[in-house]
N, CA, C and O of each residue as an XYZ file, in Angstrom:
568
protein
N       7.027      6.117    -21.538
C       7.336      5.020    -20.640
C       6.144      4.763    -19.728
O       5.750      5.644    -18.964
N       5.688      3.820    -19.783
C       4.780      3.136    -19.016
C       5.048      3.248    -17.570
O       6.129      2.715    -17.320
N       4.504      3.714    -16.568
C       4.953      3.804    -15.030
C       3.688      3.222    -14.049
O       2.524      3.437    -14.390
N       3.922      2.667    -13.131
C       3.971      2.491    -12.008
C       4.342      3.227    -11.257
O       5.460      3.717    -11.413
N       3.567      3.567    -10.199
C       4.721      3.961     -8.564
C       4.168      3.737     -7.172
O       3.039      3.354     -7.476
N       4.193      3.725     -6.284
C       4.201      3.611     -5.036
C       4.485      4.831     -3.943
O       5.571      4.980     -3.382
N       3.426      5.603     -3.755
C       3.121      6.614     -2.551
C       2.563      6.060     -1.011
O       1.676      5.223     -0.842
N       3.240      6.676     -0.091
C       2.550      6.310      0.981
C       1.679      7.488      1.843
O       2.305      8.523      2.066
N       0.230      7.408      2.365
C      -0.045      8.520      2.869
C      -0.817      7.913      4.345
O      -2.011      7.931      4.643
N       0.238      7.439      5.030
C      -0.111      6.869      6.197
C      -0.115      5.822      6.233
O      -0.217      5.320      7.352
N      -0.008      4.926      5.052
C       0.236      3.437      4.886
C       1.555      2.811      4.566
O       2.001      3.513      3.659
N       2.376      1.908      4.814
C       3.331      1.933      4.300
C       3.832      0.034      4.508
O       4.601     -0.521      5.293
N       3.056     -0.426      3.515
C       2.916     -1.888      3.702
C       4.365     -2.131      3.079
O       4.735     -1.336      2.215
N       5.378     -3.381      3.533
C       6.604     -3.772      3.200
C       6.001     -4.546      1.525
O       5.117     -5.400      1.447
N       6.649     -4.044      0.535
C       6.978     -4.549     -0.581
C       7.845     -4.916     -1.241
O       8.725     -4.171     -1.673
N       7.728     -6.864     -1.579
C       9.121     -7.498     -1.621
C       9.463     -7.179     -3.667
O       8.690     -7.609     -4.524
N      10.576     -6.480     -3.947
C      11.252     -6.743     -5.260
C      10.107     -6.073     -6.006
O       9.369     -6.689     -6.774
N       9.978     -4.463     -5.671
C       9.040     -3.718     -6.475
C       9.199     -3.742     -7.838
O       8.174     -3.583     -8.501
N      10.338     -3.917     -8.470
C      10.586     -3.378     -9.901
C       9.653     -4.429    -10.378
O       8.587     -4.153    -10.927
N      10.138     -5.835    -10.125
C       9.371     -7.508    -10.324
C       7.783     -7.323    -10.233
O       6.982     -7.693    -11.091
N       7.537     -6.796     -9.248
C       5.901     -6.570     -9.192
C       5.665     -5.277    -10.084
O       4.657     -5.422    -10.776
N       6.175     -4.289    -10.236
C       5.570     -3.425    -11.194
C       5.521     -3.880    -13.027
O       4.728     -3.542    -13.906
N       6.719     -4.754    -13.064
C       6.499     -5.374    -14.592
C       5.333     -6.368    -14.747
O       4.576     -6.284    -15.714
N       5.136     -7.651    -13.453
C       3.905     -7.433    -13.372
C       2.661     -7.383    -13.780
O       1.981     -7.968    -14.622
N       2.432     -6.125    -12.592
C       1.037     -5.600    -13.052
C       1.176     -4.314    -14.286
O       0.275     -3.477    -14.331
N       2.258     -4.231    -15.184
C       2.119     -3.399    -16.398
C       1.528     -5.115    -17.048
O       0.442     -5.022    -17.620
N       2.083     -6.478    -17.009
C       1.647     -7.357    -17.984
C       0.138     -7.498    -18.033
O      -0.485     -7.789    -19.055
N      -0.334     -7.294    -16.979
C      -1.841     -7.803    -17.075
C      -2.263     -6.782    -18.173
O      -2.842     -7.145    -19.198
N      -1.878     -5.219    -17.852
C      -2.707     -4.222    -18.437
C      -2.609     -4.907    -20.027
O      -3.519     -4.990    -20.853
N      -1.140     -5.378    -20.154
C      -0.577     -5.570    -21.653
C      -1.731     -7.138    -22.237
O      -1.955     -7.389    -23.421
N      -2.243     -7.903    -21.125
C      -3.044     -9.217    -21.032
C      -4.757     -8.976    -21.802
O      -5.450     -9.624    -22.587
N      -4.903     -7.636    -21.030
C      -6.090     -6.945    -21.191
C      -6.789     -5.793    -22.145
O      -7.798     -5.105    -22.301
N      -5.099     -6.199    -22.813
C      -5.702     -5.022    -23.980
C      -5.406     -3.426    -23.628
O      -5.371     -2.660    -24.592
N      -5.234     -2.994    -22.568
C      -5.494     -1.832    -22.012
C      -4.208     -0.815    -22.103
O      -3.317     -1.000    -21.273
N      -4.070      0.114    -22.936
C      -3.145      0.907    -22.799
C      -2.800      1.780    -22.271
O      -3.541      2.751    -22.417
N      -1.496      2.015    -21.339
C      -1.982      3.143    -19.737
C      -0.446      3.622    -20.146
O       0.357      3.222    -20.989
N      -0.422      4.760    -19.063
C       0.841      5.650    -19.249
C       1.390      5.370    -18.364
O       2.538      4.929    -18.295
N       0.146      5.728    -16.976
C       0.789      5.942    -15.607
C       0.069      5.571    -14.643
O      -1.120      5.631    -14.959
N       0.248      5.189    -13.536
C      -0.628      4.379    -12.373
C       0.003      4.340    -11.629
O       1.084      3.761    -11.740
N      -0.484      5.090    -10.259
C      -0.251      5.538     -8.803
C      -1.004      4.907     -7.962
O      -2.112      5.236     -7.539
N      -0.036      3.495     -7.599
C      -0.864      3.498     -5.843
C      -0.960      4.444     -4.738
O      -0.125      5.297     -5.040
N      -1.209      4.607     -4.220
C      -1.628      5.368     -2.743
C      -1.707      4.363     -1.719
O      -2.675      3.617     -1.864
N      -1.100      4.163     -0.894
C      -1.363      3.648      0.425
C      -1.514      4.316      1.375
O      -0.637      5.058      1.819
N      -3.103      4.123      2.058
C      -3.368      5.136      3.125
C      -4.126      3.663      4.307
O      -4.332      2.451      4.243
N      -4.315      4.918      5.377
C      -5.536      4.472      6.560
C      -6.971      4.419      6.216
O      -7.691      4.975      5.387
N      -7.089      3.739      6.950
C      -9.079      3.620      6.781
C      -9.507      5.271      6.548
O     -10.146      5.872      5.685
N      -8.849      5.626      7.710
C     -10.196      7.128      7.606
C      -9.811      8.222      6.686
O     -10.622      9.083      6.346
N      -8.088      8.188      6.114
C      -8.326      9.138      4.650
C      -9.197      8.197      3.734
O     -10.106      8.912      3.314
N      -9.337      6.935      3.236
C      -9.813      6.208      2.052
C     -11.193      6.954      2.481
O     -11.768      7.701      1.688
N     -11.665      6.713      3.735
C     -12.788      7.076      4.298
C     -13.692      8.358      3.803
O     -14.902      8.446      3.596
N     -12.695      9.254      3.703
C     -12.848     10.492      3.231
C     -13.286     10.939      1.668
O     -14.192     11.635      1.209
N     -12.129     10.146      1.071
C     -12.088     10.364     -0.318
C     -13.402      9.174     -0.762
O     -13.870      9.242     -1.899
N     -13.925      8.112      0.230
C     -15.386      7.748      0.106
C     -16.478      8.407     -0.314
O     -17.092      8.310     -1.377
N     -16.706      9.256      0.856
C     -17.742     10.225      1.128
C     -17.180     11.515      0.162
O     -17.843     11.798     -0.836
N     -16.478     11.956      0.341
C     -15.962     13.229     -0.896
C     -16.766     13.014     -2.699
O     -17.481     13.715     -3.416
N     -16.146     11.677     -2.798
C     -16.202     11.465     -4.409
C     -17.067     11.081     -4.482
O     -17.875     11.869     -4.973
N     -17.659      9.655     -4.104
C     -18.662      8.553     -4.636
C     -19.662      8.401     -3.161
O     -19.945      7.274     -2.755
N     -20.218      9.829     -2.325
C     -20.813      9.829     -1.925
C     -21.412      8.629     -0.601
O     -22.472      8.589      0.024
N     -20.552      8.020     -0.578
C     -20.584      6.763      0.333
C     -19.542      6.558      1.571
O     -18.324      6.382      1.548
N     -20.888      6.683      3.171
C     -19.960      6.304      4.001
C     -19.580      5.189      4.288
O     -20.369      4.657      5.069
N     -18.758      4.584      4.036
C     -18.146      3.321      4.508
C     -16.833      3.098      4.523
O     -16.276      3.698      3.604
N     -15.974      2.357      5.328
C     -14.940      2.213      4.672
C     -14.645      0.837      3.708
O     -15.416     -0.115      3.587
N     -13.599      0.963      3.197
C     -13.625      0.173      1.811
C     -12.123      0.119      1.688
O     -11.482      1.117      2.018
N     -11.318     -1.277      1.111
C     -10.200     -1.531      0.697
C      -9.552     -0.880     -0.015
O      -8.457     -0.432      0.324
N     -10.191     -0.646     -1.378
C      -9.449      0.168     -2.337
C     -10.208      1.429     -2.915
O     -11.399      1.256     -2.658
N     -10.066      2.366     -3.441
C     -10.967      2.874     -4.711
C      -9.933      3.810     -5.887
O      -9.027      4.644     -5.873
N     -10.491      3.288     -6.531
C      -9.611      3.652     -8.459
C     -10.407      4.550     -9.120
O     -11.604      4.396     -9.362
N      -9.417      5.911     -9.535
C      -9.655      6.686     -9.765
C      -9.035      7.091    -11.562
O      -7.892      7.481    -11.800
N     -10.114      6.870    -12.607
C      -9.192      7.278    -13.571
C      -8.880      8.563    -13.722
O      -9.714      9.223    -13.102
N      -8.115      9.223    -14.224
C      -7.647     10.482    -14.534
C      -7.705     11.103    -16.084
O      -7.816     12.305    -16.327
N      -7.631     10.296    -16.845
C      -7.505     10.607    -18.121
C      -8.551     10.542    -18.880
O      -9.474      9.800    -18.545
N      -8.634     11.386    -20.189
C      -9.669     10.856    -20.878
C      -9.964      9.396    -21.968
O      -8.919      9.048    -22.517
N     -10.844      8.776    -22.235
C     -10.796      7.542    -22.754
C     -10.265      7.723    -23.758
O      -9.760      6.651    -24.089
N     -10.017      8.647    -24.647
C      -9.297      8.487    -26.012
C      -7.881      8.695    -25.702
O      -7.137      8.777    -26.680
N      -7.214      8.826    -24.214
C      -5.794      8.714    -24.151
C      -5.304      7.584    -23.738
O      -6.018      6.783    -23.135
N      -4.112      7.363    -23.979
C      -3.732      6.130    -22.528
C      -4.007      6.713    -21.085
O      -4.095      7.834    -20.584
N      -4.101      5.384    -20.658
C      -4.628      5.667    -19.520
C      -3.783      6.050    -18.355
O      -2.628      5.631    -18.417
N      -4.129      6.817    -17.214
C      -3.641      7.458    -16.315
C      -4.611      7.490    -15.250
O      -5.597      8.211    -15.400
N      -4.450      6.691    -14.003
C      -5.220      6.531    -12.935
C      -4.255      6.467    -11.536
O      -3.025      6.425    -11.529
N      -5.031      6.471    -10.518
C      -4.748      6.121     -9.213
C      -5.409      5.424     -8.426
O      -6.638      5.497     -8.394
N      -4.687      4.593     -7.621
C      -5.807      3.336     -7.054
C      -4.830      3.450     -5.683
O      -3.619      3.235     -5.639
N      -6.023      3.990     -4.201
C      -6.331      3.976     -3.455
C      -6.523      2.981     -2.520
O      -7.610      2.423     -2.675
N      -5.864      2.556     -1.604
C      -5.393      1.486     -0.907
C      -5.667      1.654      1.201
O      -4.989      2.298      2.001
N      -6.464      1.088      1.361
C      -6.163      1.037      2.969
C      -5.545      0.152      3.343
O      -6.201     -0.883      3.221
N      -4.274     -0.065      3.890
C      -3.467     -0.897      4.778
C      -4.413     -1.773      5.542
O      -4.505     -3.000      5.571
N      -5.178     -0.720      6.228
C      -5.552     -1.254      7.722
C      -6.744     -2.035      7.464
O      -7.219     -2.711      8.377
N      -7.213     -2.017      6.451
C      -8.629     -2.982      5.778
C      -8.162     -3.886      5.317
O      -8.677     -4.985      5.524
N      -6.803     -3.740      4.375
C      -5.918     -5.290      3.704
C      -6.007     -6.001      5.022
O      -6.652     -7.030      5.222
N      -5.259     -5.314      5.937
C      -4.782     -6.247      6.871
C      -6.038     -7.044      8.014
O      -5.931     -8.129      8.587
N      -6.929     -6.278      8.051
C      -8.329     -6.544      8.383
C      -9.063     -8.215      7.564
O      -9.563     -9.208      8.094
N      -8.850     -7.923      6.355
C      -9.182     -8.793      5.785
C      -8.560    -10.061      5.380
O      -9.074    -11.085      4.930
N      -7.262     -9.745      5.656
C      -6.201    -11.066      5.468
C      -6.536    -11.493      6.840
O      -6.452    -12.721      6.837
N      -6.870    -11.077      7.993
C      -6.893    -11.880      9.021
C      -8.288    -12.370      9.194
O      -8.427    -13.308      9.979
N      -9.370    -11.889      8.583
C     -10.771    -12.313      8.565
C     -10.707    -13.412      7.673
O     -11.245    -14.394      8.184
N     -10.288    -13.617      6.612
C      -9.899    -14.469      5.508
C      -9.045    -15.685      5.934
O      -9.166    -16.838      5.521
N      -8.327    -15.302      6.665
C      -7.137    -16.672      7.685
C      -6.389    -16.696      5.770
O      -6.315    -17.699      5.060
N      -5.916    -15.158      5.366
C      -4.919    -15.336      4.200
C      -3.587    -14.642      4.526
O      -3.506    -13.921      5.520
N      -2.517    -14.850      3.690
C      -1.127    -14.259      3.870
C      -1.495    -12.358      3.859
O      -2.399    -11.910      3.155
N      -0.761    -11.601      4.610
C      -1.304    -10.374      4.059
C      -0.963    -10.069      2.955
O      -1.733     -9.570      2.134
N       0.565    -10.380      2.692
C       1.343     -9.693      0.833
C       0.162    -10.564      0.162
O      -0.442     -9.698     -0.472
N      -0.471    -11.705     -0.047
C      -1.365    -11.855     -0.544
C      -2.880    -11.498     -0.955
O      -3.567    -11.665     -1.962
N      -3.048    -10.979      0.194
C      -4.371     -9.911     -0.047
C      -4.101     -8.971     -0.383
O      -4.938     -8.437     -1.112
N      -2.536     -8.006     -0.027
C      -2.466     -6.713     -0.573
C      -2.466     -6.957     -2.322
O      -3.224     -6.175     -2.897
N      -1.684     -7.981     -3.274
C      -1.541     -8.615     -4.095
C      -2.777     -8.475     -4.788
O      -2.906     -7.758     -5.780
N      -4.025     -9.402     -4.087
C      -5.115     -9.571     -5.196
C      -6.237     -7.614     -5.054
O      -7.206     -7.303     -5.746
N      -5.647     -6.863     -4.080
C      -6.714     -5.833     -3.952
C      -5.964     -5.107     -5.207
O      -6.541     -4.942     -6.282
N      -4.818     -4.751     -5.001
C      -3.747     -4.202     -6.182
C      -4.195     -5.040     -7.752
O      -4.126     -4.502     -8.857
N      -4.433     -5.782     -7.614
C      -5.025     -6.444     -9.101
C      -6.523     -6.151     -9.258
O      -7.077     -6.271    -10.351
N      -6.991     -5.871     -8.453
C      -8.799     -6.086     -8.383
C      -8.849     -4.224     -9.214
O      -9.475     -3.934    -10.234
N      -8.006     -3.287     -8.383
C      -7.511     -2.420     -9.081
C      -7.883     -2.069    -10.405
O      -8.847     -1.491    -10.907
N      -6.498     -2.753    -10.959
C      -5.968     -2.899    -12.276
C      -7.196     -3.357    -13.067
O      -7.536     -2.841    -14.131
N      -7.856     -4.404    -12.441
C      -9.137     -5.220    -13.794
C     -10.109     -4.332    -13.526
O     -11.087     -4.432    -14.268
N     -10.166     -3.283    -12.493
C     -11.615     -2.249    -12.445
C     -10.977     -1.581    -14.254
O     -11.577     -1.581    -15.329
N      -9.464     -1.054    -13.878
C      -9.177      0.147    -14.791
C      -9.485     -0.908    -16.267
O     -10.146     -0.335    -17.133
N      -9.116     -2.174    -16.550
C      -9.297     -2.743    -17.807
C     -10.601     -2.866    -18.132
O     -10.919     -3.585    -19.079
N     -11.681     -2.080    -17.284
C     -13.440     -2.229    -17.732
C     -13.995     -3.103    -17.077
O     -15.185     -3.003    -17.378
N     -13.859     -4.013    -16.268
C     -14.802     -4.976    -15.684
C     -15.449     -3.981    -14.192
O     -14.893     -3.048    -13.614
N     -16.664     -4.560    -13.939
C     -17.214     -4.059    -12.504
C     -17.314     -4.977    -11.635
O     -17.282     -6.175    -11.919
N     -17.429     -4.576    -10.634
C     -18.273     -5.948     -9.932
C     -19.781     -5.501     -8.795
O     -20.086     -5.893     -7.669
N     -20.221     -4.848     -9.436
C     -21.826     -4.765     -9.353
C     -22.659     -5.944     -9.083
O     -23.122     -6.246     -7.983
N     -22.779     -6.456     -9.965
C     -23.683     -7.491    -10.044
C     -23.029     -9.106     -9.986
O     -21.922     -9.266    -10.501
N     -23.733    -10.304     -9.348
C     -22.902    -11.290     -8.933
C     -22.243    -11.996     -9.675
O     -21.349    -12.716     -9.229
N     -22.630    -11.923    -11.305
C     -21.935    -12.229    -12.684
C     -20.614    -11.487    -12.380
O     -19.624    -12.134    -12.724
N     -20.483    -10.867    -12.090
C     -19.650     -9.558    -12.277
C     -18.380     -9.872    -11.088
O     -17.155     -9.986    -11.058
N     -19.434     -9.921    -10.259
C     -17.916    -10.447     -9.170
C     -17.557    -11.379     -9.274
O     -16.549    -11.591     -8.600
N     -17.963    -12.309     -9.955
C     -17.593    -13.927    -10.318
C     -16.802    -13.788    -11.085
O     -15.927    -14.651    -11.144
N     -16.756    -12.612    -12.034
C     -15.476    -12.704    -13.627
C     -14.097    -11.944    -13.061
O     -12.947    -12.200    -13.418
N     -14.641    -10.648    -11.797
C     -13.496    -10.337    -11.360
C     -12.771    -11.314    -10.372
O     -11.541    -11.368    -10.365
N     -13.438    -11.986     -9.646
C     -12.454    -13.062     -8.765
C     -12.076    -14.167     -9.554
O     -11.350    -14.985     -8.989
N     -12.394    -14.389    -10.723
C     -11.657    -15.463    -11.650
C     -10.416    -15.019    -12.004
O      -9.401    -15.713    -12.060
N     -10.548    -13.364    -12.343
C      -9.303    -12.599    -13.035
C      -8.545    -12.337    -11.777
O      -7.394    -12.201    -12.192
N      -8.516    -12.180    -10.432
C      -7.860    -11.885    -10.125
C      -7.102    -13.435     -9.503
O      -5.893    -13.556     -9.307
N      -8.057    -14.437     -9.287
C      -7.026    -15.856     -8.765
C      -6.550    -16.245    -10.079
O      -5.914    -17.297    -10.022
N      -6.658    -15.670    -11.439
C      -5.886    -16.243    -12.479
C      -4.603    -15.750    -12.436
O      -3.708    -16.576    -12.614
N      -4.125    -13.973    -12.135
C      -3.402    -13.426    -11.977
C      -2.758    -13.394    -11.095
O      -1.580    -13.164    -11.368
N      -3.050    -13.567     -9.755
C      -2.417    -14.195     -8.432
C      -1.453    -15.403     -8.807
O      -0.253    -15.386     -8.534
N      -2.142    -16.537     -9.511
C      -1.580    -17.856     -9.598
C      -0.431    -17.483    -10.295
O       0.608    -17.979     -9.858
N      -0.306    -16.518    -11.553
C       0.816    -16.019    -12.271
C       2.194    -15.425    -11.844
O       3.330    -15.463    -12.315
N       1.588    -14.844    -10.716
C       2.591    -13.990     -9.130
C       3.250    -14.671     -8.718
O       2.734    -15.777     -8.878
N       4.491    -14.801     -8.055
C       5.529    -15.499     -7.594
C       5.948    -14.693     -6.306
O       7.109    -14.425     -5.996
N       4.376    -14.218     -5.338
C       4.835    -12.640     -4.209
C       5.122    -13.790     -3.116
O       4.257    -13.655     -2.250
N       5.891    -14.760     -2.824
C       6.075    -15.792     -1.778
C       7.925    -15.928     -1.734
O       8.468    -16.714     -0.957
């Protein structure tokens, strides 16, 4: 069985009709080709994401999300994607956007890291913000 779930570790953003949003974001994976088992959000604060920054990928900053696969490539996939509340909400108000809407496209930005895209280079962030306002537009989080 394909899973989704929702942990909170200091974050605990209101989510409307989870089951609806977890079928979802299993469709994109199913959109993308990508075959996964299991996928764990985490919702935390700036300064654990902060941590697990500098811990893993050597970088102080803080940062919205970071996705972590778990599995090896010849399995389905099994990851966790890392969430700051307090940066969504940072950025929905820097943005003048809905917040369930920014939490929405970071939770997808997610998902299209785990389906292989980067966004390194400005090609790159151009194909992920196409994929993620294509997938947004598909969302019904209003």
């Amino acid at each position: 069985m394909k899973t989704i779930k929702f942990y909170n570790q200091g974050g605990s953003p209101e989510i409307k009709n989870k089951q609806k949003l977890k079928g979802f974001l299993r469709s994109i994976f199913a959109d993308e080709k990508v075959d996964f088992e299991r996928l764990s959000y985490i919702f935390c604060k700036d300064e654990f994401l902060l941590e697990l920054n500098r811990k893993y990928l050597n970088h102080d900053t803080y940062t919205d999300i970071i996705t972590f696969t778990l599995s090896d490539k010849s399995a389905p996939l099994t990851a966790e994607i890392y969430i700051s509340i307090e940066r969504v909400l940072e950025n929905s108000k820097s943005l003048k956007i809905d917040f369930q809407e920014e939490l929405y496209r970071v939770m997808i930005h997610g998902i299209i890291h785990l389906c292989g895209f980067s966004d390194h280079s400005s090609k790159e962030k151009e194909i992920m913000r196409e994929k993620e306002n294509f997938y947004l537009s598909q969302y019904r989080f209003t």
